[in-house]
N, C-alpha and C positions, 0 to 999 in steps of 0.2 A: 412462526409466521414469516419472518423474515425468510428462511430457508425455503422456504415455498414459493417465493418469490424469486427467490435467488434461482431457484430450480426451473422456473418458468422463464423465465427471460433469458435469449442469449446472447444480450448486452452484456460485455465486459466492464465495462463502466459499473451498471447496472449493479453487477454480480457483488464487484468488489464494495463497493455502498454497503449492499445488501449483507454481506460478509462483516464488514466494521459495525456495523448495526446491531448485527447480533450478539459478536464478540460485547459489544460492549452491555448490552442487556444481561445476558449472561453470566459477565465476571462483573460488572458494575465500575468499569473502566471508562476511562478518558477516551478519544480520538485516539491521539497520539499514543497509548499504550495498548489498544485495541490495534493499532499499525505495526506497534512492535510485538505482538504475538504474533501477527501474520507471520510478517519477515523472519522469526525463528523458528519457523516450519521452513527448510532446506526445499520440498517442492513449491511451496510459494514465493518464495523468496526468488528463486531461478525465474516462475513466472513476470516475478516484478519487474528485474532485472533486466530479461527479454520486452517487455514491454515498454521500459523506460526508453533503453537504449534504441528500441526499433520504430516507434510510433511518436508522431506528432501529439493527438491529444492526452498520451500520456506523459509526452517529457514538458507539456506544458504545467500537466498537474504537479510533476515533480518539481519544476520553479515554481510553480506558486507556494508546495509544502517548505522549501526551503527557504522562502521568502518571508510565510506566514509565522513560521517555528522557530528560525536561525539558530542559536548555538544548540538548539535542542531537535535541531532536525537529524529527521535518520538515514537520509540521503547526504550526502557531497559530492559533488561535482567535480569532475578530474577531466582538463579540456574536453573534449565533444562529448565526453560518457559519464553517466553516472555509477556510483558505487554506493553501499548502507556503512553509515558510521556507525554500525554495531556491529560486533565477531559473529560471522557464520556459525549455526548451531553445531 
C-alpha cells in the first residue's frame, strides 16, 4: 500500500514518509531503525546527503532529527554540512 503511494506522488517529502512507513511494517521496526536501513543503502544514503546539504526543508528535518534523537541521532553536524554518524555501507 504504502509503495503505491510512494509511486504516485512525486513529493520527496512524501516519498520518504511513504518509504519509512513501510520499512517499518515490513521488518516491524522503530522510526529510527527503519532510517537506518535506508541510510545503509549507498544510493539512498547519497540521496539523503544531497538533500540534507542542498535544501531548506530538509536541513530543517535533519535539526529537528538531531534535536528529537540526540546521542542516538544518525546525523551530525559538521559546521554548515551535515554527515551520518554511521559507517558507509
Amino acid at each position: 500500500m504504502f509503495r503505491q503511494i510512494r509511486r504516485a506522488r512525486r513529493d520527496p517529502w512524501t516519498g520518504w514518509l511513504m518509504l519509512i512507513k513501510e520499512l517499518r511494517v515490513t521488518h516491524q521496526c522503530s522510526i529510527l531503525e527503519a532510517e537506518r536501513i535506508v541510510v545503509s543503502n549507498a544510493h539512498m544514503r547519497r540521496y539523503v546527503e544531497r538533500a540534507i546539504n542542498a535544501g531548506n526543508p530538509s536541513r530543517k528535518r535533519a535539526l529537528a532529527h538531531i534535536r528529537y534523537n540526540g546521542s542516538a541521532s544518525l546525523i551530525v553536524r559538521a559546521d554548515d554540512s551535515f554527515d551520518f554518524s554511521i559507517p558507509p555501507p
